[in-house]
N, C-alpha and C positions, 0 to 999 in steps of 0.2 A: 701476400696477406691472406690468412684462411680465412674463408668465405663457407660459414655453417647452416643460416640460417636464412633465409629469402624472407619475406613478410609483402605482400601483394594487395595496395588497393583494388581494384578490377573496376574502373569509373571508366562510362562512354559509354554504352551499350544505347540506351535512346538515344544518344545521338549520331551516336553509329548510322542507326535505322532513320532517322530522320533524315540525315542527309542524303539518303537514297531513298527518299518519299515510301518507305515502310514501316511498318507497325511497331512501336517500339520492342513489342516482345520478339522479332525478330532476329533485335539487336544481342538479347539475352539470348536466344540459338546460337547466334554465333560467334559467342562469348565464353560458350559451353567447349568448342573446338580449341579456343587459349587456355582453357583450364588445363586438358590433355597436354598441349606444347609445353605447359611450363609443367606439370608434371613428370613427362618424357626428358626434361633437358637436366631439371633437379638428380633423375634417377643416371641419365648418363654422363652427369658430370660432379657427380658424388657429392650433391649438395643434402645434407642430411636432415633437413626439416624445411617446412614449407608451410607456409599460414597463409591463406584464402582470406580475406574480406566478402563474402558471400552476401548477407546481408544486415543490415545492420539495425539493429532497435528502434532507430528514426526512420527506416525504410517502411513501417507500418503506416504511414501519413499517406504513402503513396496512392494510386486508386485502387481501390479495391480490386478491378479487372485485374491489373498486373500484379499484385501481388499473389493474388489466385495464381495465375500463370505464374509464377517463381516458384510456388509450392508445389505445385502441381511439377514443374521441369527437375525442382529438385529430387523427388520421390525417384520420377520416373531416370535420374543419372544414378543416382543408389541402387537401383534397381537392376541397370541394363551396363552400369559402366564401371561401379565402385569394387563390386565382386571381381572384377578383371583384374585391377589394381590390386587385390591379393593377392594372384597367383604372380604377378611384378614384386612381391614383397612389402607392399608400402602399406604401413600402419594410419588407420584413418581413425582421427579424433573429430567430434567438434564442439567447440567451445564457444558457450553464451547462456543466455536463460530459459529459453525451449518452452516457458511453461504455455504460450500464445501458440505452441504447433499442436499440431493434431494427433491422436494416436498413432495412427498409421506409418505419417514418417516419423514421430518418437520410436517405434516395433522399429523401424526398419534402422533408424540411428542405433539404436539397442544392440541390434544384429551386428551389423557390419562392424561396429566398434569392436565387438566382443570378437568377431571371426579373424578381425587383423592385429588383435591387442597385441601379437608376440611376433609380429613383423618388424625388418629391424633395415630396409633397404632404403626407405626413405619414411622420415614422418611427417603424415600432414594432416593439418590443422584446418578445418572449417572453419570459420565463423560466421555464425549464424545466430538472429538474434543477440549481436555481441555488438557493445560500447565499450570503451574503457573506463569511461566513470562507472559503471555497470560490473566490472571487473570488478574497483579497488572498493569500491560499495560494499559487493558480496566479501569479499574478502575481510573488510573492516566491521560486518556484521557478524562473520564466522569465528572472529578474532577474539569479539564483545561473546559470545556464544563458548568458546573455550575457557573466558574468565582471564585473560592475559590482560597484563596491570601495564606493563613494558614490553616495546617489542622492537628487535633489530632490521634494521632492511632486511637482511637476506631471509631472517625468521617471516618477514610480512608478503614477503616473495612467493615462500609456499604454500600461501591460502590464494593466490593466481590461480585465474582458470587455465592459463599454460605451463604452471609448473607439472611436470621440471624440467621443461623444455627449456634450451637456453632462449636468450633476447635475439632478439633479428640483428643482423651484422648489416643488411642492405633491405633498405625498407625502399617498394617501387607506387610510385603512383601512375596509373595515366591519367591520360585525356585533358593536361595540361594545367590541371587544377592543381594548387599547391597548399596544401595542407593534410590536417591527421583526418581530418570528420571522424575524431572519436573514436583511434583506432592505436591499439593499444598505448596508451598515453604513458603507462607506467613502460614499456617494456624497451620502448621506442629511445627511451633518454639520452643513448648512446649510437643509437643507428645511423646507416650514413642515410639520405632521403635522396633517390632518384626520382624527379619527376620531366615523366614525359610528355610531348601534343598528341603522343599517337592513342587513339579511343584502344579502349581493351580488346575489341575485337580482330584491331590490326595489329596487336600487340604479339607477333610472332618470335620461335626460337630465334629469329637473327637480331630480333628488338632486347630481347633478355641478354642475349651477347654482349648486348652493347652495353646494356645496365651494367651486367657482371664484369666488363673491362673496365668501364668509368669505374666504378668499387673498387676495381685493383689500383687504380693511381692516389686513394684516395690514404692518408697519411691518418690513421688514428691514433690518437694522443693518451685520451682519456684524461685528460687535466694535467697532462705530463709538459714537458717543452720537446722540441726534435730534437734540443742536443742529448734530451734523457733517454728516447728512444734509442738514439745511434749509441749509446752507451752501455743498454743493456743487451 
């Protein structure tokens, strides 16, 4: 079964740290170290796109400390770690609404996008300040904004903040929660949903193995029957 697309919630990080009586933002350092493993595992196992849940629209609720401390760890991984991942080949996007960030990491998103636009080894997809009602919103106002009277899925597909990335094939959750919280709703419709108890931070290359083998047993139909599959 080919296997294109990853899509990653990244949930546990405070509780990561909590269970070892540390500061939540702790748990967000060493959360920073799973982004690289699933990075590293995408690029040597020819997985060709990769979408982050980094932070999310509802994530502004949280305390003000920590979300400073996010902006703040974010800047400085663009900074010290994202430039690396060019010379790896890997095309860095991110999708969401940005307009709540600050200039600085706006300048710096600007950059790096622009520096790895024509990288082609692995692509991956931030999200940041990203919902998916927040997607099909933008999308359905851009739509209203073109003057289109009618419109086809796959037409509505490309006002997506991910087109024209394809839809995730295995969509992972941790930290044992089961659900979207909001993450790409539209894109998801057909994804398989791996959810695991391990928090993100312990979410290591051998944890993604196991995602990515459970995916392989798993039989996609797409509204089909098995015996349509075994036919075609």
């Amino acid at each position: 079964m080919t296997l294109c697309h990853i899509a990653i919630i990244m949930d546990g990080n405070g509780r990561w740290a909590k269970k070892r009586l540390l500061p939540r933002v702790a748990g967000h350092v060493r959360g920073v170290k799973r982004v690289k493993d699933a990075v590293e595992y995408c690029i040597n196992n020819g997985i060709e796109y990769l979408t982050l849940f980094a932070f999310g629209r509802e994530n502004w609720a949280r305390p003000e400390e920590e979300v400073s401390f996010l902006m703040k760890l974010l800047s400085e991984q663009i900074r010290k770690e994202f430039y690396k991942l060019n010379e790896k080949g890997v095309r860095i996007r991110f999708i969401g609404d940005k307009s709540r960030l600050n200039k600085v990491i706006l300048d710096q998103i600007n950059d790096i996008q622009n520096v790895t636009s024509n990288n082609t080894n692995l692509k991956l997809n931030i999200a940041l300040d990203y919902s998916g009602t927040y997607d099909i919103i933008q999308a359905v106002n851009n739509i209203i904004k073109d003057k289109r009277q009618t419109i086809t899925e796959q037409e509505f597909e490309k006002y997506l903040l991910t087109f024209p990335d394809p839809h995730p094939d295995l969509l992972i959750r941790t930290s044992g929660e089961s659900r979207l919280s909001n993450f790409m709703l539209w894109q998801s419709s057909y994804s398989e949903c791996y959810f695991t108890p391990k928090l993100w931070p312990d979410f290591t290359k051998r944890e993604m193995e196991l995602a990515v083998n459970w995916f392989k047993t798993r039989e996609r139909r797409f509204g089909r029957t098995s015996e349509q599959l075994k036919d075609s």
